[in-house]
N, C-alpha and C positions, 0 to 999 in steps of 0.2 A: 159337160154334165156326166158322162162315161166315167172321165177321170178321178171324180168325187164317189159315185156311184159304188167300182167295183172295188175301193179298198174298204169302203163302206159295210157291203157283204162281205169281202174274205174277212175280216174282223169279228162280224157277226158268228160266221162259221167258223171262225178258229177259240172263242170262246166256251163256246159248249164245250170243245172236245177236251182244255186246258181242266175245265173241271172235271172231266171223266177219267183223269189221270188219278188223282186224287181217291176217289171210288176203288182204282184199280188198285192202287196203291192199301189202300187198307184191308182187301183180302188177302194180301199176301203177308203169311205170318213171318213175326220175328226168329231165329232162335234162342236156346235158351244162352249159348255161347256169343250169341249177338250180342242180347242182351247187357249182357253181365259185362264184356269187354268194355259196353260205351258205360254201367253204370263205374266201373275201374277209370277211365277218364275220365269222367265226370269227377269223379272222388279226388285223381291228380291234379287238376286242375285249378280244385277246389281248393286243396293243400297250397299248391303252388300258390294262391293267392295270398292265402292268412299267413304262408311261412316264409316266402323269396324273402330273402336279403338278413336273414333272421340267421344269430350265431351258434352253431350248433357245440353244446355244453361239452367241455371236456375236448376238443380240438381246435384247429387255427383253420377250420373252412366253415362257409356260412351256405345256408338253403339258397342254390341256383330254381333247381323247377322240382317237379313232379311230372312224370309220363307214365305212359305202357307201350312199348315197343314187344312183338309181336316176331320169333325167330325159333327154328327147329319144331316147330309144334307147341311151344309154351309161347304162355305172356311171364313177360318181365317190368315189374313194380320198379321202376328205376329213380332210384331218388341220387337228383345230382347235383352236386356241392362244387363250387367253387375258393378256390384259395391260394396260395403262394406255390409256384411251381417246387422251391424250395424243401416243400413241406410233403411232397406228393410222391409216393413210391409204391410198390405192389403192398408190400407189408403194412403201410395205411390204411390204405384200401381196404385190403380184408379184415384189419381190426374194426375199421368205420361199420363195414357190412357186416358184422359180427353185431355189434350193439343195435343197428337199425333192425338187424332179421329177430333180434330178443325182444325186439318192441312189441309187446302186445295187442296194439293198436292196429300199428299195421298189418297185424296176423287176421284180427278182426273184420278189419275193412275187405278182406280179400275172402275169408270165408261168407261172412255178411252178404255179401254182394250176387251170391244164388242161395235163393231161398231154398226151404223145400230137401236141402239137401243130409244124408245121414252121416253120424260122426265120421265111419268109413271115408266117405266120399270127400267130408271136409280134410281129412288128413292126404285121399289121394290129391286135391283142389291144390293143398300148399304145398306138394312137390311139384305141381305142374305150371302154378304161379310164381316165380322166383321171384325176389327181392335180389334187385343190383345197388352195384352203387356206380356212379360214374365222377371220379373227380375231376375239376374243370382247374387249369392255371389261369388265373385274372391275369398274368401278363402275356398270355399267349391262347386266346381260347380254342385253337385247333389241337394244343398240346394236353388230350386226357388218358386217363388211366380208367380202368373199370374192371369189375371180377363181380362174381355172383356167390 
């Protein structure tokens, strides 16, 4: 009967406290740099679904992912492409990153993403948020290139 009993009670007792986690948990605020970084995944994420595997105009690599990787004190909007190692050199790269950072969209999404904020701030936002580019070789996926 004991044996039944006391997993019984500890159950009962470790109940209530699972919920006061919860409780605890919602006083404690977000910031606003929290915030914003998961609304930026969120938005990668998103990309990455509607766009993977999808041929990017005017070059020979196609949409790998969307992320934000987080280094030096900035976030980086890293949009990465896979295609023929053949095809892949520094001077790509920065032409590729050249037309992705002209993208107005993308300017958007990364200003958009804190409210609240003034033009100022949104011009300091986009030097602090980079836009990379990461190429990936489809016959080699450890073999990338990347610039900002």
């Amino acid at each position: 009967m004991k044996k039944v009993v006391l997993p019984l009670i500890a159950l009962f007792l470790a109940v209530p406290s699972q919920a006061g986690i919860l409780d605890t948990l919602k006083k404690k605020p977000a910031t606003q740099y929290e915030l914003g970084k998961f609304k930026l995944e969120l938005a990668a994420f998103m990309l990455t679904q509607e766009h993977k595997s999808k041929k990017i105009p005017n070059t020979n690599f196609k949409i790998r992912s969307f992320r934000i990787d987080e280094s030096d004190g900035k976030l980086y909007f890293v949009v990465s492409s896979i295609g023929k190692a053949k095809d892949m050199n520094q001077a790509t790269c920065r032409d590729y990153n050249e037309i992705i950072s002209s993208n107005k969209a993308f300017g958007k999404v990364i200003t958009g993403t804190w409210d609240g904020l003034s033009v100022s701030e949104k011009e300091q936002l986009s030097k602090e948020v980079i836009i990379s580019t990461e190429l990936v070789s489809k016959e080699n996926a450890q073999f990338k290139i990347s610039c900002s």
